[in-house]
N, C-alpha and C positions, 0 to 999 in steps of 0.2 A: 586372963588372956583377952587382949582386946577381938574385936570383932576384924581388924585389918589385920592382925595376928594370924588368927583362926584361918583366913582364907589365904592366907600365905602371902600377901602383898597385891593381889592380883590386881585390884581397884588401879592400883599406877600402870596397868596398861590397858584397862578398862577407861580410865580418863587420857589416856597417850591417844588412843584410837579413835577417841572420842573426838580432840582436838585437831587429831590430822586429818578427819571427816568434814569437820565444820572449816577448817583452811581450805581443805582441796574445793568446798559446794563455794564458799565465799570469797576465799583471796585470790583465787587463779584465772589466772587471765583470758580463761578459755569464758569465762561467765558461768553461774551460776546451774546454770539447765545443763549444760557441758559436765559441768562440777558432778551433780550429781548424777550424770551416768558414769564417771570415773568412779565413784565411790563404787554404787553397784555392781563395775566390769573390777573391782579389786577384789569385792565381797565374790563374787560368784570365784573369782582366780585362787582364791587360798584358802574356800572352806571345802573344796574338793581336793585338797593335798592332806594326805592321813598320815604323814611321815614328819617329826619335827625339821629335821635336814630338807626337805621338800617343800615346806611348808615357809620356812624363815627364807630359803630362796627365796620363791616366787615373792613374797613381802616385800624382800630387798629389791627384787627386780624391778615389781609397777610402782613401787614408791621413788625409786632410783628414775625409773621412767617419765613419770609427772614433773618431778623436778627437774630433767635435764631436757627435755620437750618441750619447745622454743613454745608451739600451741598451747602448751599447759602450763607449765612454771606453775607449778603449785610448793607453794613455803614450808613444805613438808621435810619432817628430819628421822631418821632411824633412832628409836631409842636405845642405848648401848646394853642397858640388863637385858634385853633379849638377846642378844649374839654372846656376848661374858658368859651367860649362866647356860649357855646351849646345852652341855651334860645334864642339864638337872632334867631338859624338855624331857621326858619318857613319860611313858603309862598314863597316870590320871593326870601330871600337873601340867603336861604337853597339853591334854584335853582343854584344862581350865586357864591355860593361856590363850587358847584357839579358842576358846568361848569369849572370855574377856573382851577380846581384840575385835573380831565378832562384833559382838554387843555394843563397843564401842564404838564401831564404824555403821551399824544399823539405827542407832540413838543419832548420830549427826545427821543421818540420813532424814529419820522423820522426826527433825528439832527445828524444823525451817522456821524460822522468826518472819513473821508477817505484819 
């Protein structure tokens, strides 16, 4: 069993979150300092939802927000195996999506290229 096996896939929304972190600090039109207090005011907005249903909301909602927020326009997109596989969110693998994503959006946070 491979090691991306073993952890269920999870690394493709550990790198989804990663990417929509480093778009929102770098491509959006609000600038960069902007950027990344969007990322932070996301991070702090969905690692205090403990319900998968509440959780993928609020997601949907400040990512739907950046994007459609004349100030922000950030190039950001929803990844579809989050919403599709929503039954599977329960118990531990909700957990290690919510970490994933996380960790993704914390890595673009402190990846700032200088």
């Amino acid at each position: 069993m491979s090691r991306e096996e073993n952890y269920g896939g999870f690394s493709k929304f550990f790198n989804w979150a990663f990417a929509i972190g480093k778009d929102i600090i770098e491509k959006s039109v609000c600038g960069k300092e902007k950027g990344k207090d969007y990322v932070k005011r996301l991070i702090f907005d969905i690692r205090a939802e403990e319900s998968p249903g509440r959780f993928l909301n609020k997601l949907s909602q400040r990512l739907g927000e950046y994007k459609t927020n004349t100030n922000i326009q950030a190039p950001v997109n929803l990844l579809p195996e989050i919403f599709q596989f929503k039954d599977k969110w329960s118990g531990d693998s909700f957990y290690y999506l919510k970490s994933a994503i996380l960790a993704g959006l914390l890595n673009a946070l402190s990846s700032e290229v200088r």
